[in-house]
C-alpha positions as CSV (number, residue, x, y, z in Angstrom):
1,X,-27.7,37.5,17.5
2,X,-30.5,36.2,16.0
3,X,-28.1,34.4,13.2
4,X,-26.0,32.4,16.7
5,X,-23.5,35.0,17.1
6,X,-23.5,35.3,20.9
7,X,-21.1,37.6,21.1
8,X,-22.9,40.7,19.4
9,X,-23.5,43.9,21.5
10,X,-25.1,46.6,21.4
11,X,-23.2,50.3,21.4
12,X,-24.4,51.7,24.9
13,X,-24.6,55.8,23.8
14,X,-26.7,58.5,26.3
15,X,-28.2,57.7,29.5
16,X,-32.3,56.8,28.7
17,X,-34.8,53.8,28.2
18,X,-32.7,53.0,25.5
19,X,-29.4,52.8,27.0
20,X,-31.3,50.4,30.0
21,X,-32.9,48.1,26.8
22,X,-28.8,48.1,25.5
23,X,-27.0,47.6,28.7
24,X,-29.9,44.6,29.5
25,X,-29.6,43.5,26.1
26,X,-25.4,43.0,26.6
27,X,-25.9,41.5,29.7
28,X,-28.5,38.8,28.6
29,X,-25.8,38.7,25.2
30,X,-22.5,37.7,27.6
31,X,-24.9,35.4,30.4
32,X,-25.9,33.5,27.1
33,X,-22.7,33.1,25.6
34,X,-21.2,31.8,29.1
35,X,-23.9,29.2,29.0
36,X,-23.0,28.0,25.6
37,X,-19.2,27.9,26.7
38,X,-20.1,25.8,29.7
39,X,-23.0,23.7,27.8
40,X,-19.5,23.2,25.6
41,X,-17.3,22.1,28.2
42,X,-19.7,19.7,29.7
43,X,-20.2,17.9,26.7
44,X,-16.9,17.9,25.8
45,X,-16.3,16.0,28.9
46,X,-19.3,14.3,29.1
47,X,-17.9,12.9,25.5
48,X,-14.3,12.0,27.0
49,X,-15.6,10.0,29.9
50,X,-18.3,8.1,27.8
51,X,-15.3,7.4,25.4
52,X,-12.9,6.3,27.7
53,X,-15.6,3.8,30.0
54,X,-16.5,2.2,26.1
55,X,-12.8,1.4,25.8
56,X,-12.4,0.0,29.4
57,X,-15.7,-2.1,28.5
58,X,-14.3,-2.6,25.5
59,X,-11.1,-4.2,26.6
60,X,-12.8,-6.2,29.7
61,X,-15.2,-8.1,27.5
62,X,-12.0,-9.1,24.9
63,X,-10.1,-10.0,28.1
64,X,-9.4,-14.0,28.1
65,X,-11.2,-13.6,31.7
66,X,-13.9,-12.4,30.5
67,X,-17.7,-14.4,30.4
68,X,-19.0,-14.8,27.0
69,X,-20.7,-11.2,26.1
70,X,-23.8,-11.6,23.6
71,X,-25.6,-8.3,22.9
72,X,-28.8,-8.7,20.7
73,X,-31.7,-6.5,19.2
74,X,-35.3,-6.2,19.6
75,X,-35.7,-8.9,17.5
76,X,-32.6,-10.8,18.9
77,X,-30.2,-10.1,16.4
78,X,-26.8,-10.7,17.0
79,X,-25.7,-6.9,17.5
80,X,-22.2,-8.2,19.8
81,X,-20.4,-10.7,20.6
82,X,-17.4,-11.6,22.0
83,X,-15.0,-13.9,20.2
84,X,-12.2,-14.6,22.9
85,X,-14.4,-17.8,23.7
């Protein structure tokens, strides 16, 4: 576990301290690995909206329609602009 593989367990074997450190052990071992699946899935998603708002922007600012777009730096460098105009 300590090398990122989640999914490593612990044979549970007898019934004393030991056996309570394994089964607590397996139990933090399968909560973590559901939080890495989800943390996985969000950004996934996260990822997929963010891509698919830049290509509606994207496509609004290159619209004929659209208002001239400049985008500059910190030190107002051009960084975008849009050519339609």
């Amino acid at each position: 576990m300590a090398e990122g593989d989640v999914n490593q367990t612990i044979p549970i074997r007898g019934n004393d301290e030991l056996t309570d450190v394994s089964n607590s052990f397996n139990t933090m071992a399968s909560q973590l690995s559901n939080m890495y699946e989800t943390l996985e899935k969000k950004v996934k998603q996260r990822t997929r909206e963010l891509n698919d708002s830049h290509i509606l922007f994207k496509a609004s600012i290159e619209s004929p329609k659209a208002l001239i777009i400049l985008f500059l730096d910190q030190e107002y460098r051009y960084l975008y602009f849009n050519q339609n105009h």
